[in-house]
C-alpha positions in Angstrom: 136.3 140.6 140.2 133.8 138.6 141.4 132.2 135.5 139.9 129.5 132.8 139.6 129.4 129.3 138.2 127.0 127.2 137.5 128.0 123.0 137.0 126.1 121.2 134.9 126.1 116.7 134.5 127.5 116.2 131.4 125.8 112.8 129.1 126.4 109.7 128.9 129.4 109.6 125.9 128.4 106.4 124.7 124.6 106.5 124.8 122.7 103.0 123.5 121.5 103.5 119.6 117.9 104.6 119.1 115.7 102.8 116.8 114.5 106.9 116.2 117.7 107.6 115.1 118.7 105.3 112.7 120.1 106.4 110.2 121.6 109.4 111.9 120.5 113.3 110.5 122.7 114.3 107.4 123.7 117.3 110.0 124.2 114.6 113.3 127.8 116.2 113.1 127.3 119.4 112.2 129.5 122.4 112.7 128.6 125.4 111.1 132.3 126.7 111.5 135.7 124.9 112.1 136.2 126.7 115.2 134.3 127.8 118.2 133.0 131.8 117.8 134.8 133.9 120.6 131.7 135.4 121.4 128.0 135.3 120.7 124.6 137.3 121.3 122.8 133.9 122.0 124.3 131.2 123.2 121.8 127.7 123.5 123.1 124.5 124.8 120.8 121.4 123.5 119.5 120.9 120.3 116.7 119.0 121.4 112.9 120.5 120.2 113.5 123.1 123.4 116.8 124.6 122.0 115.7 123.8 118.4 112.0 126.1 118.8 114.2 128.7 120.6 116.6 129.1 117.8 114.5 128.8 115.2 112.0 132.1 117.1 115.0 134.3 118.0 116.3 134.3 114.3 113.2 134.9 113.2 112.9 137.8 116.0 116.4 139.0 115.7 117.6 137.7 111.9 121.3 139.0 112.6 121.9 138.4 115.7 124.6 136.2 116.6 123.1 132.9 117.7 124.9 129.6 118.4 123.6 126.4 119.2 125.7 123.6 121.3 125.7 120.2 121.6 127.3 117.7 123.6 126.8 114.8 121.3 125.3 114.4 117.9 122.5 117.0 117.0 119.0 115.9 118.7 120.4 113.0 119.9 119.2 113.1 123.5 115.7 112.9 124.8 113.6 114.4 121.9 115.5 112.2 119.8 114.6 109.0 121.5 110.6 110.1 121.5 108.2 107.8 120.1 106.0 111.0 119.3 102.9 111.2 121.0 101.8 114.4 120.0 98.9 115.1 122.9 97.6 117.2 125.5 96.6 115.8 129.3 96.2 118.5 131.4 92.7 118.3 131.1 92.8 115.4 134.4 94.4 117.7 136.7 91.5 120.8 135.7 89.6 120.6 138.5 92.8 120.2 141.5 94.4 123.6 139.2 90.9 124.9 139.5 90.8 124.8 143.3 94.1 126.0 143.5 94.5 128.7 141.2 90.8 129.8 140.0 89.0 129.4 136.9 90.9 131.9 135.1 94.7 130.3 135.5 92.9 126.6 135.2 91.6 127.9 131.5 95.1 130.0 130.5 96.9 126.9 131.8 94.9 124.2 129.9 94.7 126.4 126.6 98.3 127.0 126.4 99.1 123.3 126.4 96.7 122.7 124.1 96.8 125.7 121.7 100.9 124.4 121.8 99.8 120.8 120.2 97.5 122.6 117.9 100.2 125.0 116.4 102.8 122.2 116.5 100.4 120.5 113.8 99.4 123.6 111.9 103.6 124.5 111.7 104.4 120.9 110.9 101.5 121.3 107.7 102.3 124.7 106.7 106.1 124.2 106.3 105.4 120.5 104.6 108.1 119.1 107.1 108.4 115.5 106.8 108.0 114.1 109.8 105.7 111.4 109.6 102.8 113.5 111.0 99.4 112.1 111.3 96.1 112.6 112.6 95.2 110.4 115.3 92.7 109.7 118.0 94.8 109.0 121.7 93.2 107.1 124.6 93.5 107.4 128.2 92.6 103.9 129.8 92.1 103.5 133.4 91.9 100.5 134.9 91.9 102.3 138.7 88.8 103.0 139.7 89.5 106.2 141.9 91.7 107.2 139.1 88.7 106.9 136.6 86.8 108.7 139.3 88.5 111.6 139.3 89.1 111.6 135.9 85.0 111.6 135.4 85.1 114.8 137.8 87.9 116.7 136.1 85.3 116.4 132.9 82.4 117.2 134.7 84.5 120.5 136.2 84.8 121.5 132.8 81.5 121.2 131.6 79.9 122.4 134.5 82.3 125.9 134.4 81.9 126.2 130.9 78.3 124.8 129.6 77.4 124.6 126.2 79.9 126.9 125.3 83.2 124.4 126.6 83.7 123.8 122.8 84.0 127.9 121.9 86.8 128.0 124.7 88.4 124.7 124.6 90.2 123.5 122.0 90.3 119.7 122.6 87.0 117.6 123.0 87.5 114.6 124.6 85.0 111.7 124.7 84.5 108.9 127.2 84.5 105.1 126.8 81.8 103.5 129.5 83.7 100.0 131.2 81.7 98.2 128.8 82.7 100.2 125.6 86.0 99.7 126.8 86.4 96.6 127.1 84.4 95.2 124.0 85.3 97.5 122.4 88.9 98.8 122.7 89.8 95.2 124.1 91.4 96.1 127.1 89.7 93.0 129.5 91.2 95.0 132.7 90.0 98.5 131.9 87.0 100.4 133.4 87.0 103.3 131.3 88.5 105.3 129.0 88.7 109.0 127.5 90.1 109.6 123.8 90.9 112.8 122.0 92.0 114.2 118.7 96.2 114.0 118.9 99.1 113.9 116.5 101.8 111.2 115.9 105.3 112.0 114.5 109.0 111.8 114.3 109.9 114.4 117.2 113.9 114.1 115.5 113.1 114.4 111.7 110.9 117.1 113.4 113.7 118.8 114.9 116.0 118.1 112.0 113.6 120.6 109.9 113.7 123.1 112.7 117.7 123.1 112.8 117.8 123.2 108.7 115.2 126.4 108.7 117.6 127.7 111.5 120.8 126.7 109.6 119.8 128.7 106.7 119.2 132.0 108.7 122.3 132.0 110.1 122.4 129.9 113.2 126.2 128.2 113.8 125.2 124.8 115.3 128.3 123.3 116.9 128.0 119.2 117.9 130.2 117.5 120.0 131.0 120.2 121.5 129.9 119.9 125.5 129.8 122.6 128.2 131.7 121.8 130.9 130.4 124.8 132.8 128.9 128.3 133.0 130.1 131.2 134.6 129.5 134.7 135.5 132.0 137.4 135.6 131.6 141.1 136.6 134.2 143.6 136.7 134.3 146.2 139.0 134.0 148.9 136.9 131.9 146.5 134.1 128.9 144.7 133.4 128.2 141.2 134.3 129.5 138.7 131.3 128.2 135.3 130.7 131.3 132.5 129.5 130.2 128.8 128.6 132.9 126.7 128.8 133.2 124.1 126.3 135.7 121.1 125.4 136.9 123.5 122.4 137.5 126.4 124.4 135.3 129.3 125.7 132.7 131.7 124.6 131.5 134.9 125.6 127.5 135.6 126.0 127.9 139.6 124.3 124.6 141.5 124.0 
C-alpha cells in the first residue's frame, strides 16, 4: 500500500473577538450529527463563503449526495467572517498588463467573470431576501500616486479604446473618473490626484454565509464545527482505487464516491 499526505496549519484556537461576529450565528456550534460520518461523497473543510457557495451548488447539483462540511472553530468564523464587506470588482486596473499578456479575449473573460460574480452575488442576495445588510453603493478608488493614477488612466483608456461605444454592451461595470480637482473639493481627500468610482455592494459577508449554510442545512448538508483536520491522506491499494481520509480531532473519514 502506498500513500500520500498532505499537512495542513491548523488556526489560531483562541482567535481575538470580531466586531462582525458579535453576537455569534445561532448555528456557531453546529453539528448536524453527534458523531463524525464514517464516510462521505463530499467532504469540504472551511465554512467560510468558499466552502459555504460550494456546499450550497453541489446539493443543489447532487441533492442526495452525501456532503459534509468541517470546521476547525465556530462556523464562518475565520476570514469571511471578519470582512467588512466590500462588495466590488478591481480588475479593471490591471486590463491593459492582462491584455498584453494574455490577448483581448482572456483580458475580457477574465474581467467579466469577476464582475458578472459581484453582479450575481447581488441578484442571489435579492432573490433569496437574505438579510444581510445589503446595499447599493457607489466605491472609490483614490490615488494619491501619480504613476499609479497614470496607469490607472491607461487601463480605462485600453478599455475604451478595444471596445468603443459598445464597452457598456460587454462590460458590466462602468466606472467614472474624478479629475484632482473633483477630488479633492469634492470627495475631500486634500492628498489625492484622482479618483475612479463604480456601482458596488456593501454587506455582512457572515450573516451572508449564515443564509448560505441554513439553505444548505435544510438540503441535507451535516456541518460539523470544532472539528479540525489535522491532515489529509491518500491511500491506494494494490488491487484498489485511490481513497481520500481527512483526519480530524473526532476521528477519521473516508472521501467515497
Amino acid at each position: 500500500m502506498t500513500a500520500s499526505k498532505l499537512h495542513v496549519d491548523l488556526p489560531s484556537p483562541n482567535p481575538t473577538k470580531s466586531y462582525w461576529q458579535t453576537p455569534p450565528l445561532p448555528i456557531a456550534n453546529h453539528r448536524s450529527t453527534a458523531n463524525l460520518p464514517s464516510s462521505s461523497k463530499y467532504v469540504i473543510v472551511g465554512s467560510g463563503i468558499t466552502g459555504a457557495s460550494i456546499a450550497h451548488k453541489l446539493l443543489l447539483e447532487e441533492p442526495a449526495a452525501s456532503t459534509t462540511l468541517l470546521e476547525a472553530r465556530q462556523a464562518c468564523s475565520g476570514a469571511t467572517g471578519r470582512k467588512g464587506g466590500h462588495c466590488r470588482t478591481g480588475r479593471y486596473l490591471s486590463f491593459k498588463n492582462y491584455l498584453e499578456q494574455f490577448g483581448e479575449e482572456d483580458a475580457l473573460r477574465m474581467e467579466k467573470l469577476e464582475e458578472q460574480n459581484v453582479k450575481n452575488v447581488g441578484e442571489f442576495i435579492k432573490k433569496h431576501r437574505i438579510e444581510c445588510d445589503l446595499r447599493d453603493v457607489e466605491t472609490l478608488d483614490v490615488f494619491t500616486d501619480l504613476p499609479e493614477w497614470k496607469e490607472a488612466l491607461a487601463a480605462l483608456k485600453a478599455r475604451r479604446e478595444i471596445f468603443g461605444e459598445k464597452i457598456d454592451e460587454k462590460l458590466l461595470v462602468k466606472h467614472k473618473v474624478w479629475s484632482p480637482k473633483e477630488t479633492r473639493e469634492g470627495l475631500l481627500i486634500p492628498e489625492g490626484i484622482g479618483a475612479i468610482s463604480f456601482p458596488a455592494y456593501a454587506l455582512s459577508p457572515y450573516k451572508f454565509v449564515y443564509a448560505l449554510l441554513e439553505m444548505s442545512l435544510k438540503r441535507g448538508l451535516n456541518l460539523q464545527t470544532n472539528t479540525p483536520v489535522l491532515e489529509v491522506s491518500q491511500h491506494k491499494p494494490r488491487d484498489g482505487e485511490k481513497k481520500w481520509i481527512v483526519h480530524t480531532n473526532r476521528g477519521r473519514l473516508w472521501r467515497r464516491k
